[in-house]
C-alpha positions as CSV (number, residue, x, y, z in Angstrom):
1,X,0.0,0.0,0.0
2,X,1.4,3.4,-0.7
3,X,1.7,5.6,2.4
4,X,3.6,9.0,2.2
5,X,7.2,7.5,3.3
6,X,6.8,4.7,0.1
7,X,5.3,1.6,-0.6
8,X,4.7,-0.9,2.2
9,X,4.0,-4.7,2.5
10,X,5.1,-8.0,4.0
11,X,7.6,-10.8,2.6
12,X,5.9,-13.8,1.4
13,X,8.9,-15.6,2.5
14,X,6.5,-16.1,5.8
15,X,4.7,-19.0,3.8
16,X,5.7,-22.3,4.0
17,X,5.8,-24.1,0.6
18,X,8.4,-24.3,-2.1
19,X,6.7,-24.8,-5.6
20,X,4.5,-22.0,-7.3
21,X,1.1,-24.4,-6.6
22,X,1.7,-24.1,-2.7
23,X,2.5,-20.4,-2.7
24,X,-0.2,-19.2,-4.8
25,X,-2.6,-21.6,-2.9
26,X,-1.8,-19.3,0.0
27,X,-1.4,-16.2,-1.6
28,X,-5.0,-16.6,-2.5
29,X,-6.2,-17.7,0.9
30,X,-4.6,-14.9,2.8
31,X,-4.3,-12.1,1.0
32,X,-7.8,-11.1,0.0
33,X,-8.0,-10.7,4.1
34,X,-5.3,-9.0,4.7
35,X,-5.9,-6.3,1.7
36,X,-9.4,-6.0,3.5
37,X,-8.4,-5.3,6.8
38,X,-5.7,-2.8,6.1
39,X,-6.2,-1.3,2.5
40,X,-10.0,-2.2,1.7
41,X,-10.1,0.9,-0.3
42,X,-6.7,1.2,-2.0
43,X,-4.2,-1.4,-3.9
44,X,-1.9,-3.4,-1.7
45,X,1.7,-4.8,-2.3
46,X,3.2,-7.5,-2.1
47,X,6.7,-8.3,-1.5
48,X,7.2,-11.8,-3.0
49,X,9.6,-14.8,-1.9
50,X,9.8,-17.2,-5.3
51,X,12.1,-20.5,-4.0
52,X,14.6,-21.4,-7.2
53,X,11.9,-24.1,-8.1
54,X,8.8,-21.7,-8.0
55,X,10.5,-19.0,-10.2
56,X,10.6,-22.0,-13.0
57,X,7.3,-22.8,-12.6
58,X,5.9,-20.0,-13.0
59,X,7.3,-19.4,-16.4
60,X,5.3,-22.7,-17.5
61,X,1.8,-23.3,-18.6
62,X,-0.1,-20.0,-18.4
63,X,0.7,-19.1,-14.4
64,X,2.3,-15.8,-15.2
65,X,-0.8,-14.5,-16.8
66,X,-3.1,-15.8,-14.5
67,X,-1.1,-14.6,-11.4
68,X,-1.1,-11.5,-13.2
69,X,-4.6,-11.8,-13.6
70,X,-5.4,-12.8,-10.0
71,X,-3.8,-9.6,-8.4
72,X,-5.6,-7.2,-11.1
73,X,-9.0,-8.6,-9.7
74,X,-7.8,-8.6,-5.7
75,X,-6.0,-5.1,-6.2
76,X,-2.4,-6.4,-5.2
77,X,0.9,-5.5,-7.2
78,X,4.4,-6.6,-7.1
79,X,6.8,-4.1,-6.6
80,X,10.1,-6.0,-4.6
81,X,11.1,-9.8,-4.3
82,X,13.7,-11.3,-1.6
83,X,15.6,-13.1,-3.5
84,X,17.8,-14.3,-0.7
85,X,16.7,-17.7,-0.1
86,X,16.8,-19.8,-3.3
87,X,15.5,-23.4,-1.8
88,X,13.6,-24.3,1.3
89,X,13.2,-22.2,3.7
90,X,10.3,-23.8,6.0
91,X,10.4,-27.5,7.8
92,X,13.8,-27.8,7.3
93,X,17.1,-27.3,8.7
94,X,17.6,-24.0,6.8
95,X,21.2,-22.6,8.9
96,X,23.9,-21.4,6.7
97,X,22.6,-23.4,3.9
98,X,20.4,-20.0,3.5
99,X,23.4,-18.6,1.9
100,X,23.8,-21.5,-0.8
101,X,24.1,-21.2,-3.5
102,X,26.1,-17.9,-3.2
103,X,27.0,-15.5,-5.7
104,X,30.2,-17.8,-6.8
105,X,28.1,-19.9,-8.8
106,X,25.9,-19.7,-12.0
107,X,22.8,-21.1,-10.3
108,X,22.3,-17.9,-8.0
109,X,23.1,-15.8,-11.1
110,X,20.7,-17.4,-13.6
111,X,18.1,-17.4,-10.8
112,X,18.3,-14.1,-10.2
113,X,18.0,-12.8,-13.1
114,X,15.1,-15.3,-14.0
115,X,13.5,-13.0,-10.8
116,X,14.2,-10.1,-12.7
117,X,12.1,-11.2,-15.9
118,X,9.7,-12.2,-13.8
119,X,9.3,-8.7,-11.9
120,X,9.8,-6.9,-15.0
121,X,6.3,-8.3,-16.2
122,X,4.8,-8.2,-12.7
123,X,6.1,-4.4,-11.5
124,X,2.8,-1.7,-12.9
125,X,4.1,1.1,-15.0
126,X,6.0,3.8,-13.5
127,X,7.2,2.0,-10.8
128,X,10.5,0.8,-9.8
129,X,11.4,-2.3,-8.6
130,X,13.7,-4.4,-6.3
131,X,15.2,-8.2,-5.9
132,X,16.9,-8.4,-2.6
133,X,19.9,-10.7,-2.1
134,X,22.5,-12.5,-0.3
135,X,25.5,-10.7,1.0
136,X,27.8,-12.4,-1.5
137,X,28.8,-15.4,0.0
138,X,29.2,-17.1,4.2
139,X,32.9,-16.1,5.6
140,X,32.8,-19.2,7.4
141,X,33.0,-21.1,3.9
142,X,36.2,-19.6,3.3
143,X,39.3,-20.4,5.5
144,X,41.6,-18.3,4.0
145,X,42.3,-14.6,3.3
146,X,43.3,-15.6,-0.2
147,X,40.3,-17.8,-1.0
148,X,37.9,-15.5,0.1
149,X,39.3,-12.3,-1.9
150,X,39.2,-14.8,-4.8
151,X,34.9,-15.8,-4.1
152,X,34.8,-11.9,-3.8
153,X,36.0,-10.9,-7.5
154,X,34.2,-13.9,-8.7
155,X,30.4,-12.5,-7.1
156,X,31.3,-9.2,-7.9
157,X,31.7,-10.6,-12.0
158,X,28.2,-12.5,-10.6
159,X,26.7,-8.7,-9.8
160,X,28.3,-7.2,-12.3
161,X,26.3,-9.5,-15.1
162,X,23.3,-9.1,-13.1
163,X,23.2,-5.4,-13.7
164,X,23.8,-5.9,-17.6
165,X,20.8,-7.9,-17.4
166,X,18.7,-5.5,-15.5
167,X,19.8,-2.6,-18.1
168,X,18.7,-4.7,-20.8
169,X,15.5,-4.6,-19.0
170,X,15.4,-1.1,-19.0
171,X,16.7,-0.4,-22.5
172,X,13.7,-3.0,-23.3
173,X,11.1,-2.8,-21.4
174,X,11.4,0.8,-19.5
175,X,11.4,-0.8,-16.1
176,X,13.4,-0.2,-13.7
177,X,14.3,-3.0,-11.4
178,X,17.3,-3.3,-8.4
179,X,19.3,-5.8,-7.4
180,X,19.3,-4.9,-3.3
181,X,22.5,-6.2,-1.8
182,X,21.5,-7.3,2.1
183,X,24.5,-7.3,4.5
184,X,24.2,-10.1,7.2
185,X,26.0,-11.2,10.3
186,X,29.2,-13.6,8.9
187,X,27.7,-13.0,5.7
188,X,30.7,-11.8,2.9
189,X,29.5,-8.0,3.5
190,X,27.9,-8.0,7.1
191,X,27.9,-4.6,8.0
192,X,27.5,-0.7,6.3
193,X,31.0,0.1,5.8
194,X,31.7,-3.5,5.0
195,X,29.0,-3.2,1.8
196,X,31.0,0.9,1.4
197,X,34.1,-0.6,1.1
198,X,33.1,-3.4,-1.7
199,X,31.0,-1.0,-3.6
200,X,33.9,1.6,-3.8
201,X,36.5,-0.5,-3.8
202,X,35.9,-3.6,-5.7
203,X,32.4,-3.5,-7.6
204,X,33.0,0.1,-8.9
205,X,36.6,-0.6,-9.9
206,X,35.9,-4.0,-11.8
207,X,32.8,-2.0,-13.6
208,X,34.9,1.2,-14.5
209,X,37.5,-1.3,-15.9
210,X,36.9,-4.8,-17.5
211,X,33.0,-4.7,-17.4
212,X,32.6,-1.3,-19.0
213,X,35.1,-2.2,-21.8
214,X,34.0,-5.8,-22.9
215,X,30.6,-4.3,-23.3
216,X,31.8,-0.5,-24.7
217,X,30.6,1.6,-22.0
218,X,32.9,4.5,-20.8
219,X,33.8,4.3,-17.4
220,X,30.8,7.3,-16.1
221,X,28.2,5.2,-18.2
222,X,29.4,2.3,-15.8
223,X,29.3,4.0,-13.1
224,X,26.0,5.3,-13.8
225,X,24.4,2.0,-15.0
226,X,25.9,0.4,-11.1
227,X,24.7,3.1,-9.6
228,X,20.9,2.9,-10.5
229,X,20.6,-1.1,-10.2
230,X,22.8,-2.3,-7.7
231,X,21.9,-0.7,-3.8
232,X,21.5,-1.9,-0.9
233,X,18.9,-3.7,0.9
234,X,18.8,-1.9,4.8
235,X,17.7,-4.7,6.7
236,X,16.9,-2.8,10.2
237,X,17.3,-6.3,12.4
238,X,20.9,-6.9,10.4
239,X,22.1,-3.6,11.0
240,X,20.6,-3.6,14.9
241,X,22.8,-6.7,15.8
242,X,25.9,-5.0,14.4
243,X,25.0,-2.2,16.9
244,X,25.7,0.3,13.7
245,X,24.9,3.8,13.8
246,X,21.8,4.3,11.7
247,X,21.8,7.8,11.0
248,X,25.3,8.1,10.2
249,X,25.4,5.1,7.7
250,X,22.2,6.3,5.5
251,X,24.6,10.0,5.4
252,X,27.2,8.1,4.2
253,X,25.7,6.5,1.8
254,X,24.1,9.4,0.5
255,X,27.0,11.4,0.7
256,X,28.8,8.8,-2.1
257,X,25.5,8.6,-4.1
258,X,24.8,5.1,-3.1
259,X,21.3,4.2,-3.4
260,X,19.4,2.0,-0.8
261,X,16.7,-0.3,-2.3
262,X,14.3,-1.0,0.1
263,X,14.3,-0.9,4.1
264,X,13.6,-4.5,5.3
265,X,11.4,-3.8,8.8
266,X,12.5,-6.4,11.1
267,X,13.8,-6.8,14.9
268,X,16.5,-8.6,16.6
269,X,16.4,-10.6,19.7
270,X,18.4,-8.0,22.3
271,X,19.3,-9.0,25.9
272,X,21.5,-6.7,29.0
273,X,23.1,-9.4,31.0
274,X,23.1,-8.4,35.1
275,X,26.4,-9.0,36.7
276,X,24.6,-10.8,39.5
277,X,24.7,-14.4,38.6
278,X,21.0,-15.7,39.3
279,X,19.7,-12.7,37.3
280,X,22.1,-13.7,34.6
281,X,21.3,-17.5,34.9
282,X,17.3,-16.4,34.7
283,X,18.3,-13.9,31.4
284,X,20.3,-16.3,29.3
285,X,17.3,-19.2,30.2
286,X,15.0,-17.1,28.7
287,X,17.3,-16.7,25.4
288,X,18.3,-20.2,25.7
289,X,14.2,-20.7,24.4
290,X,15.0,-19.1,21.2
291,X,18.0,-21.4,20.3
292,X,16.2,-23.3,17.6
293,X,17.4,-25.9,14.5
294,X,15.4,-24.5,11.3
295,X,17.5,-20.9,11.1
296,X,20.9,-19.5,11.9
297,X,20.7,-16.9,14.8
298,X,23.9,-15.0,14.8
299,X,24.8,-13.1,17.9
300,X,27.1,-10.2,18.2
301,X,27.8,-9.5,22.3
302,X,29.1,-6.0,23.3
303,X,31.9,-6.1,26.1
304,X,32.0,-3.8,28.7
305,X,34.8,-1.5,27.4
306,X,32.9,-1.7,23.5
307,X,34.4,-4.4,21.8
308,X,32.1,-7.0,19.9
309,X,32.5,-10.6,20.1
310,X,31.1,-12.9,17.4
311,X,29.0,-16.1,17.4
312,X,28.0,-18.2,13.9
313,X,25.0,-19.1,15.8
314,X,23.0,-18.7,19.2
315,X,24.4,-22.2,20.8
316,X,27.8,-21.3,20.7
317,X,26.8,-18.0,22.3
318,X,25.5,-19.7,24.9
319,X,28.0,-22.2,25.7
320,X,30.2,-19.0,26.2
321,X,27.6,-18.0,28.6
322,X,30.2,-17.8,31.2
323,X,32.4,-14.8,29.9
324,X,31.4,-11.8,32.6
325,X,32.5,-9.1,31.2
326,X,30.1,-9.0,27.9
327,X,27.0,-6.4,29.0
328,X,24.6,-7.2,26.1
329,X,24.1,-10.1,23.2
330,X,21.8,-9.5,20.2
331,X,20.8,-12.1,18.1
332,X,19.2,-12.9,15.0
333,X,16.1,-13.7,15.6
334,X,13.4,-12.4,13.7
335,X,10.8,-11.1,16.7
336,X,7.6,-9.5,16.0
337,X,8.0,-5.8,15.6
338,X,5.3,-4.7,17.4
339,X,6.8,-6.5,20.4
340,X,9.5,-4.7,22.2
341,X,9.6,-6.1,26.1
342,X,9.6,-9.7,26.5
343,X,10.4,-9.7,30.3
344,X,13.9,-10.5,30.3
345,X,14.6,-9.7,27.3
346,X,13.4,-6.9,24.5
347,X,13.6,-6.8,21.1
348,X,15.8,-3.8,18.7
349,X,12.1,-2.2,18.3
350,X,13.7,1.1,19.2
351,X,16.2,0.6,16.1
352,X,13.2,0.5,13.9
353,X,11.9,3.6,15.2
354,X,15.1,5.1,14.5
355,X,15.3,4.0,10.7
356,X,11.7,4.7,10.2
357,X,11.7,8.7,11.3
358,X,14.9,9.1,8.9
359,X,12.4,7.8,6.1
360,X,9.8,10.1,7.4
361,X,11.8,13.3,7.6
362,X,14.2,12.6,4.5
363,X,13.1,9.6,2.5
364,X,15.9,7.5,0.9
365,X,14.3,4.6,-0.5
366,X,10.4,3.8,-1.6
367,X,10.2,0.1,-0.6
368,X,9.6,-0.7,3.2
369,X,8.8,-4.5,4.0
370,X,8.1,-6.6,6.9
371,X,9.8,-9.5,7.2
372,X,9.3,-11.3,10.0
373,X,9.7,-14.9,8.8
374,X,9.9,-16.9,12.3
375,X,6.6,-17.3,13.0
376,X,6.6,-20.8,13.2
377,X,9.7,-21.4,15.2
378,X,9.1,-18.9,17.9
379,X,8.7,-19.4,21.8
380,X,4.7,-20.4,22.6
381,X,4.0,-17.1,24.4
382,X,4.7,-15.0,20.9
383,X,3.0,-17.0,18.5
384,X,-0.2,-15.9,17.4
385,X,-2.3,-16.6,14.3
386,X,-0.7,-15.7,10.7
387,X,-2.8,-13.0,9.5
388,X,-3.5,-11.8,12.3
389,X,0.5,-11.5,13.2
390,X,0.8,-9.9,9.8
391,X,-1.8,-7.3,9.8
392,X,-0.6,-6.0,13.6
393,X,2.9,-5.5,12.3
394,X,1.9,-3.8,9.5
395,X,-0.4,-1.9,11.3
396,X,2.3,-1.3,13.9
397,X,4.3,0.3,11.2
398,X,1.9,2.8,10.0
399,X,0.7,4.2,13.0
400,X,4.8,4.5,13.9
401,X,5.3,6.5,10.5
402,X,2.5,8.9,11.4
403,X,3.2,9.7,14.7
């Protein structure tokens, strides 16, 4: 739905089911009352999750046109994708398989772009449009400096072909559509000045130079082209568990005309641990609940004097529960939004807030999604029914935005 700070609407990534059948089935079931209950009167997005398998589908038989058909009658439109996950993501032990395949290999490449002709004939006129994905590749994959800046070049060459692909579009078609680069946690790029520092210093540089002159572009027509379809994706929850400095990073990236794609609307899992060792015992017990087997739930822990400590995941924070002189953890765990004290622990609601009145006073992107995925894998006392869950966040979010 389009509210005065951009487009809003939730991931479909929240829906189980891997092939096109299951996710339309859904799509049909769900979204006629959610539209109803928070944009009766107005078209409503949809920001949707297509699994490797479903993206094929869709291209067979007649689906495409009766999708297309199907949201013209309900008054829904496509305007972003995540494109982060590429095969199943629900009832399955997901972890840092999320992240496979990465941008190293042809099958995340020819996916992608297969998004991209998708959203090209789903996007309405005069709108732009967005495909986030993965931050590249896992650092954990990689044991060496030397391997690692060698996966680099190779997903930038990945990126790099994407954009051709999404000019092409353009040239073609007049549509504009993104490819929205999403730092994570141990992810290749995993923080803002981590995504700066590729963008300036290795995407820019390879496009300048041996993209721009197989394909006879001069090196501002590179720059131009890599400016308008690769950005970033600002996933709030990411960026909360880095504890990075909000305002200062959306300057920044201003500042060196580096556009943001779409704000992802999501909260971390935050925790202050008490010196006192039963209130400790009683805080990491209640995070201990979260520590599930589907997803990987990074955790970043601020020492005393600053300094962060890193954990792939929330069980090997927690066997280092002993360590007294951390003050705070935050994980990833996709909360509710809406929720921001859970007894012993609270959410990164407050970072939200933060991102959300920089869009309202000086907009830098027109995509805002919800995407709180975890639904299914949360602690008893914060599940609730779907709809219902998805209709309070995104009511959650308007009301924020016009306070």
């Amino acid at each position: 739905m389009k509210l005065n700070s951009g487009h809003l609407t939730f991931c479909t990534n929240i829906y189980a089911g891997e092939s096109w059948s299951a996710h339309f089935a859904v799509l049909k079931d769900s979204f006629p009352k959610l539209k109803a209950a928070l944009s009766p009167n107005e078209t409503m997005g949809i920001g949707l999750r297509l699994s490797n398998l479903a993206s094929i589908e869709l291209f067979e038989a007649a689906h495409l046109t009766e999708f297309k058909q199907w949201l013209d009658a309900e008054g829904g439109y496509v305007f972003t994708m995540n494109g982060f996950p590429y095969g199943g993501f629900h009832h399955t032990r997901v972890k840092d398989q999320v992240h496979a395949p990465d941008w190293t290999t042809t099958e995340r490449l020819d996916y992608t772009i297969r998004l991209a002709e998708i959203l090209a004939q789903l996007v309405p006129d005069h709108m732009d449009a967005g495909i986030s994905t993965s931050p590249l590749s896992y650092k954990p994959w990689f044991e060496n400096a030397a391997d690692r800046k060698a996966a680099t070049v190779k997903a930038t060459t990945q990126v790099l072909a994407v954009a051709e692909a999404l000019h092409k579009i353009y040239l073609n078609s007049g549509k504009l559509i993104r490819l929205d680069i999403e730092p994570e946690p141990d992810g290749f790029l995993e923080s803002g000045p981590e995504f700066i520092n590729w963008y300036e210093n290795e995407l820019l540089p390879l496009g300048k130079t041996t993209w721009a002159e197989n394909l006879g572009f001069t090196a501002e027509k590179a720059e131009e082209i890599i400016k308008t379809h690769i950005n970033l994706c600002y996933d709030v929850c990411h960026f909360a568990i880095g504890y990075e400095p909000h305002a200062a990073i959306v300057q920044e990236l201003q500042e060196k005309g580096i556009k943001v794609g779409k704000i992802q609307i999501s909260a971390a899992l935050k925790a202050k641990l008490p010196e006192a060792s039963a209130d400790r015992k009683a805080v990491l017990d209640a995070l201990a609940g979260f520590d599930e087997p589907v997803y990987l739930h990074q955790v970043i822990a601020q020492q005393n004097d600053g300094a962060l400590i890193r954990y792939p995941d929330l069980s090997n924070a927690l066997a280092d529960a002993e360590r007294t002189n951390v003050q705070e953890w935050r994980a990833h765990f996709h909360v509710p939004i809406f929720v921001e004290d859970m007894g012993l622990i609270q959410s990164t609601q407050s970072d939200i807030r933060t991102v959300l009145e920089l869009q309202k006073n000086n907009p830098f992107t027109n995509h805002l999604e919800v995407e709180t995925y975890t639904w299914e894998v949360l602690p008893a006392q914060l599940k609730a029914p779907l709809n219902e869950s998805i209709i309070r966040e995104l009511d959650w979010v308007k009301n924020t935005l016009a306070q």
